[in-house]
C-alpha positions in Angstrom: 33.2 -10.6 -5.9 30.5 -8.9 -8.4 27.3 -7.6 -6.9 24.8 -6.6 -8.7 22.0 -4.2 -7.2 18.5 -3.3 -8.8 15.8 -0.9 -8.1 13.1 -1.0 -9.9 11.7 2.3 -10.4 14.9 4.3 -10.5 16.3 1.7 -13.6 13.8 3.2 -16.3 12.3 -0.3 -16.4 9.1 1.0 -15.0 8.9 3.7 -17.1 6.9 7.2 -16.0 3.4 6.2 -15.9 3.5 3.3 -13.2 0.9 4.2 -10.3 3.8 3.7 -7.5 5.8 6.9 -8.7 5.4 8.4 -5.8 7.6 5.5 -4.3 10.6 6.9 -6.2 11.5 8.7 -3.2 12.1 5.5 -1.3 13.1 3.3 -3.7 16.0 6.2 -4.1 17.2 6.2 -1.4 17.2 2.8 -0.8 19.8 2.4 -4.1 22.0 5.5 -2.8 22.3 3.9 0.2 23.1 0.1 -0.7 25.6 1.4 -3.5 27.6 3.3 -0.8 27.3 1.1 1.4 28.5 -2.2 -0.8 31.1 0.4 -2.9 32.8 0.8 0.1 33.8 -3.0 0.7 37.8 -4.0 -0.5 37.1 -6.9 -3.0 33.7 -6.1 -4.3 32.8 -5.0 -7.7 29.2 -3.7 -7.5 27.1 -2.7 -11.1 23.4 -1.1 -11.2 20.5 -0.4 -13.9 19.6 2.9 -13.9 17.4 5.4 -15.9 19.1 8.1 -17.7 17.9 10.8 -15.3 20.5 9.2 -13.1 23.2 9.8 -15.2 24.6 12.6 -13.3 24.4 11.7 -10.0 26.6 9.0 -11.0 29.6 11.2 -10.7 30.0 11.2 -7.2 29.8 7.4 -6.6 32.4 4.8 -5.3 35.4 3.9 -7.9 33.9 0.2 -7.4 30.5 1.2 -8.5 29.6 0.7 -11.9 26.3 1.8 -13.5 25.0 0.6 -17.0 22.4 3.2 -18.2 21.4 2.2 -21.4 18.7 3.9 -23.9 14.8 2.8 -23.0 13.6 -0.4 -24.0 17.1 -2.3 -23.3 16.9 -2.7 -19.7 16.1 -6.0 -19.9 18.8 -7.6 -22.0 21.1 -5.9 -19.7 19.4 -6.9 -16.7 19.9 -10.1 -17.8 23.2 -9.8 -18.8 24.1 -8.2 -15.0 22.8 -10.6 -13.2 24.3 -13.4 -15.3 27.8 -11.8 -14.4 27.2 -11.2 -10.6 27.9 -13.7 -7.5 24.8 -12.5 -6.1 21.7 -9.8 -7.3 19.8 -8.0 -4.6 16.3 -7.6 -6.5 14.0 -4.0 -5.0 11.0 -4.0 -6.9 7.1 -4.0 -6.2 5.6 -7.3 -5.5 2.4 -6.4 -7.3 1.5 -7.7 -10.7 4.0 -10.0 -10.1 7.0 -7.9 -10.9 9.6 -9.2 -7.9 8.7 -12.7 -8.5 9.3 -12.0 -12.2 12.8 -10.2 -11.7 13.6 -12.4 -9.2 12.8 -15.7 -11.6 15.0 -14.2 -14.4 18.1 -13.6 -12.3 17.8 -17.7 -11.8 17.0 -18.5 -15.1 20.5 -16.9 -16.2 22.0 -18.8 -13.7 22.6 -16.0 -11.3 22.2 -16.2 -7.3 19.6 -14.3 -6.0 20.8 -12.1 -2.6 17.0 -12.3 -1.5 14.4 -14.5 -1.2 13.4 -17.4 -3.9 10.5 -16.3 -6.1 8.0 -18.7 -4.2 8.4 -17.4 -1.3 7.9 -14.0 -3.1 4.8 -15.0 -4.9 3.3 -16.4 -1.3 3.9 -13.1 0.6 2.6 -11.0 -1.8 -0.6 -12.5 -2.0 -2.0 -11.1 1.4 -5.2 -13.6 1.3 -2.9 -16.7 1.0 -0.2 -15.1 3.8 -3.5 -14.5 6.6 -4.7 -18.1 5.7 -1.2 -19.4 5.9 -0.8 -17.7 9.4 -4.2 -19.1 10.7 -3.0 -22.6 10.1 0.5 -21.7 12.2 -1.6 -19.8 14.9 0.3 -16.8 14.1 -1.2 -13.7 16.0 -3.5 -11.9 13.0 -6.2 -8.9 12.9 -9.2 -11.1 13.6 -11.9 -11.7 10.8 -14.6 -8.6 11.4 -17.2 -6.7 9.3 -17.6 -4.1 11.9 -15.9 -0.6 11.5 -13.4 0.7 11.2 -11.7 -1.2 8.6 -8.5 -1.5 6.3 -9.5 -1.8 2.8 -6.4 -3.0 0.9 -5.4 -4.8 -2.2 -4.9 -8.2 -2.1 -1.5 -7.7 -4.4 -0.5 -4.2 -3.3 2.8 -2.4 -2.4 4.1 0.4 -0.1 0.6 1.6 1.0 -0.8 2.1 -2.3 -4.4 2.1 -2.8 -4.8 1.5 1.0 -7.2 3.3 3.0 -8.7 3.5 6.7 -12.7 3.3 6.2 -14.9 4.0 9.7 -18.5 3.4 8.0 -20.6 2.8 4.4 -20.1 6.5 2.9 -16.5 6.6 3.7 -15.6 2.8 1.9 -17.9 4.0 -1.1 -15.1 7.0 -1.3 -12.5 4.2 -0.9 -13.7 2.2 -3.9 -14.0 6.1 -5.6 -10.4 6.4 -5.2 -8.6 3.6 -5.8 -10.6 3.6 -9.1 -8.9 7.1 -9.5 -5.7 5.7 -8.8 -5.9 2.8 -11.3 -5.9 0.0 -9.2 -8.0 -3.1 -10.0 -8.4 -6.7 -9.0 -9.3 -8.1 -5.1 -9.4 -6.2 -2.6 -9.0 -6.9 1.4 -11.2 -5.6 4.1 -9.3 -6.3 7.6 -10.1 -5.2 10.8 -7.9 -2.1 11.9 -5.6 -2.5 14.9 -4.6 -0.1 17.4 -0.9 0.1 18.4 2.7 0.8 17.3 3.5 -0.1 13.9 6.5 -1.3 13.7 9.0 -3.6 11.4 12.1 -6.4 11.8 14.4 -7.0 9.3 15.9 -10.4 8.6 19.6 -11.4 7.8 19.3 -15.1 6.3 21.7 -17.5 4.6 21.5 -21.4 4.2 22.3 -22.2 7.8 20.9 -19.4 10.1 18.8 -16.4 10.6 19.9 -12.8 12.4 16.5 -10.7 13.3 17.7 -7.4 13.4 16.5 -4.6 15.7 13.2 -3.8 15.6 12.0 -0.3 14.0 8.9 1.8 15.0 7.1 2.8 11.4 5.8 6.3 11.3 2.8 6.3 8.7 0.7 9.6 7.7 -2.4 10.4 9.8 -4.6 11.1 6.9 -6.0 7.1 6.7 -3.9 6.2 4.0 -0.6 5.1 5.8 1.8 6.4 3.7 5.3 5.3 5.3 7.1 8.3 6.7 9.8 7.4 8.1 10.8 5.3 11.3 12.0 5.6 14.6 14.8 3.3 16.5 15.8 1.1 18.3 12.6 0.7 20.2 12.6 -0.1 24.6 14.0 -3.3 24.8 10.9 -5.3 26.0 8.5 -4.2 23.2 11.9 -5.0 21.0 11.6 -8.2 22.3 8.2 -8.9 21.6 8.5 -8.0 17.8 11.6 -9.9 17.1 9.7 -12.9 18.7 6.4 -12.6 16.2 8.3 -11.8 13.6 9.9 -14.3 13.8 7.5 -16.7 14.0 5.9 -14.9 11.5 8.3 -15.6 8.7 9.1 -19.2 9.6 5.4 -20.1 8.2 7.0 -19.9 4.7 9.9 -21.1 3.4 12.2 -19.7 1.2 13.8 -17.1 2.4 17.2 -16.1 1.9 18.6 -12.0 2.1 16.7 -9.3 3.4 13.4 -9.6 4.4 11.1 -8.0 6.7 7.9 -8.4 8.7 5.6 -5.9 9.4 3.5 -5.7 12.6 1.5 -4.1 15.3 2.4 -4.2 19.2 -0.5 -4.0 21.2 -0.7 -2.1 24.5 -0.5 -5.4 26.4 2.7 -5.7 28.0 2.5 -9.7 27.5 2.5 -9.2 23.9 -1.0 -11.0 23.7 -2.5 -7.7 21.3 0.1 -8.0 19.2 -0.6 -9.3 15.3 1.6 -9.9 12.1 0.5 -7.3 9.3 2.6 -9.2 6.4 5.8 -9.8 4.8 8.0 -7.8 2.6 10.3 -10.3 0.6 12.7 -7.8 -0.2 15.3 -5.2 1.1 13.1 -2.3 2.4 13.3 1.3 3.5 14.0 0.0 7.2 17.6 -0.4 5.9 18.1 3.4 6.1 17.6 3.9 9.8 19.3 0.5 10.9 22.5 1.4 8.5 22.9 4.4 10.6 22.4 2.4 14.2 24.8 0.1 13.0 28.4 0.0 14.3 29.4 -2.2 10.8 28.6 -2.1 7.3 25.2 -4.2 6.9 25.8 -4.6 3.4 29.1 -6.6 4.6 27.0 -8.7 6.8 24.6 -9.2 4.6 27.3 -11.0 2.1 28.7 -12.5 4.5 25.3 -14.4 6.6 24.3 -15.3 2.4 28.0 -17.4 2.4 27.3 -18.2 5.8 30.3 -17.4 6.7 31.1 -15.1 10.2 29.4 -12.0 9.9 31.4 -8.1 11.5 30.5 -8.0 14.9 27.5 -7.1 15.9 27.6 -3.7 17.5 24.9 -0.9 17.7 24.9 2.8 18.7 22.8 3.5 21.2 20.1 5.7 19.1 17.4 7.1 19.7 17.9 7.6 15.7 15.1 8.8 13.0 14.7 9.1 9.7 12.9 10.5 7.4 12.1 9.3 3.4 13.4 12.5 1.1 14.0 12.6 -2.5 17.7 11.6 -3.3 20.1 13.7 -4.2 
């Protein structure tokens, strides 16, 4: 079996002047880990796109991991060609501007079989208007409509945190629109209520036949109103892991679609019966959650994962006990 895994911002495709650089960091790690974790498995042949900054880490890889770095401006003919060749393509990119839905469309337009979800369910998560109007229609648990302070002013097609701000009256969301200016980001903007509580994160594991919500992961964001992601924490007390599997869950199944790795993002309120609890939005792609849960894992996710896409009997699902953290670091 060929796999082929892509990251976005560490492939060169980006080039250096996107405004989520400082995402590299995750994005990273993200490929370091994937690439062991799928070059470890007998039988599977596993290529990547890489920039030529990468070249030396390369080195140290797996035997059974082969990277392509060709000269800028060619990534995408090879891309295409990559993903032509492989069983199945596990797609990391930013959902704004349309870029997943874009890299996820080509790997089907060359015929190849995406390890992820379909580009419409892509395109329907990342627009953050549609998903809340989607979920008031299910009677899925959102932050309720508000103009009162303090406030969450967002982009309405945004990624990892960026441009996102915590605003608690007038002077601070003029700075808000300030910055984001500064940062180059355009287009709608969101203003949701902000929501006390643990944010936290479940993964999904889907094929054609079945779903496996995997445990749930408290997010550690920075303090400073802008929630960069941190880190996270895991596994979290069983009841409250409970609850978020549960939303989550019911989350996700308002849009169809999905297929891979995906995750949902929430808070957990302080009500023990769950009824604080809201759905923050969908990521419709691997995300950084996979470094904690790889390392709570008894198995090799990256086998399950192949194995729940061919639905087919997944390792056995066994889990260290934790508590585990992690931190997101600059590869190495």
């Amino acid at each position: 079996m060929r796999v082929f895994v892509f990251e976005y911002l560490s492939s060169g495709m980006a080039g250096h002047s996107t405004p989520l650089s400082s995402l590299d960091a995750e994005g990273g790690a993200m490929l370091l880990a994937l690439l062991s974790d799928f070059g470890s498995l007998s039988g599977v042949e596993t290529t990547t796109l890489l920039d030529p900054r990468w070249r030396e880490r390369t080195a140290r890889w797996s035997a059974n991991v082969e990277a392509h770095v060709p000269p800028s401006g060619l990534q995408q003919g090879i891309y295409d060609t990559l993903a032509a060749e492989a069983d199945y393509s596990l797609v990391i990119a930013p959902e704004f501007e349309g870029i997943l839905a874009r890299l996820a469309g080509r790997v089907e337009a060359v015929g190849g079989r995406l390890l992820g979800p379909s580009p419409s369910a892509i395109r329907c998560s990342a627009d953050k208007a549609w998903m809340l109007s989607r979920w008031l229609e299910a009677k899925v648990p959102i932050p309720t409509a508000s103009s009162e302070y303090p406030l969450v002013y967002k982009p309405r097609f945004g990624a990892g945190s960026q441009a996102t701000f915590l605003v608690h009256n007038d002077g601070e969301m003029a700075q808000a629109e300030r910055r984001r200016v500064e940062e180059d980001w355009h287009g709608e903007m969101l203003r949701q209520p902000y929501v006390r509580g643990l944010p936290a994160s479940v993964a999904f594991l889907a094929g054609s036949a079945r779903w496996y919500a995997l445990p749930a992961v408290e997010q550690r964001l920075s303090s400073e109103g802008r929630f960069h992601y941190l880190g996270g924490r895991l596994p979290l007390p069983p009841r409250l892991d409970r609850r978020a599997r549960v939303l989550a869950e019911r989350a996700a199944r308002a849009v169809e679609g999905w297929f891979g790795w995906f995750g949902v993002d929430l808070i957990l309120g302080a009500n023990e019966d769950g009824s604080e609890d809201v759905a923050i939005e969908i990521n419709p792609r691997l995300t950084t959650s996979y470094l904690g849960l790889r390392r709570l894992a008894r198995f090799n996710l990256a086998e399950a994962m192949l194995a729940i896409a061919a639905d087919s009997t997944p390792p056995k699902w066994e889990w260290h006990s934790g508590p585990i953290s992690f931190e997101i670091t600059q590869p190495e």
